[in-house]
C-alpha positions in Angstrom: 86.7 177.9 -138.6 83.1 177.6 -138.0 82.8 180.3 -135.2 84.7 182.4 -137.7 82.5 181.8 -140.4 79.5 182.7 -138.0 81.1 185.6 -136.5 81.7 187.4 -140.5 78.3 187.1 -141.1 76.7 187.9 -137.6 74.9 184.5 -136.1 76.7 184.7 -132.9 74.6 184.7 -129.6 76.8 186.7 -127.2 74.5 186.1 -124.5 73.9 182.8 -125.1 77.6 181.9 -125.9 78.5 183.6 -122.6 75.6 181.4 -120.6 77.2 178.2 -122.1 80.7 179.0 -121.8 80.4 179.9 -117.7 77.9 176.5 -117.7 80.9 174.3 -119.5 83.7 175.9 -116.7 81.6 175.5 -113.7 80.7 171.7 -115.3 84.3 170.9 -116.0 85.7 172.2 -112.4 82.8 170.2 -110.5 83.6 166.7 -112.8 86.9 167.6 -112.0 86.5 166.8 -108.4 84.4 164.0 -109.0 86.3 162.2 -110.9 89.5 162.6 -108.7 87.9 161.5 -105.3 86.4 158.4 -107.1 87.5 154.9 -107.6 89.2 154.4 -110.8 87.1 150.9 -111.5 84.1 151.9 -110.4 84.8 155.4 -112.4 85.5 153.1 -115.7 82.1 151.0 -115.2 80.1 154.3 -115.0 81.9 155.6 -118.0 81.5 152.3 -119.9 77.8 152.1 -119.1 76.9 155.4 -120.0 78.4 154.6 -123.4 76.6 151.5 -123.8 73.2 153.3 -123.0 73.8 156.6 -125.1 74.9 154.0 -128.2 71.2 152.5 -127.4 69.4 155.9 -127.3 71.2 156.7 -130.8 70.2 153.2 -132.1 66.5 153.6 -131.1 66.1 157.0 -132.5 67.6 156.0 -136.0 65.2 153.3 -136.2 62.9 156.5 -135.9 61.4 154.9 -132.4 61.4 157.9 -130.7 
């Protein structure tokens, strides 16, 4: 609904859509193939500590550290 609403009233980037959409398919096909030829653990502790450090980067910007 939001594209939609953009699109009536002309704020739409083709260009810039298009550079982001061809960045997102290329990104999804690559951590496609990563995922599949890793180790399911190991996979689940890089997830999990990713998570832990992006909740830490949100934390320290609310407190208006960074």
């Amino acid at each position: 609904s939001g594209t939609i609403g953009n699109l009536q009233y002309g704020n739409i980037d083709f260009g810039l859509a298009l550079g982001l959409t061809v960045s997102e398919v290329i990104g999804v096909q690559l951590g496609v193939r990563i995922v599949h030829a890793m180790n399911a653990q190991s996979l689940r502790k890089w997830v999990g500590l990713f998570c832990v450090l992006a909740g830490a980067g949100l934390m320290i910007r609310s407190m208006g550290a960074v």
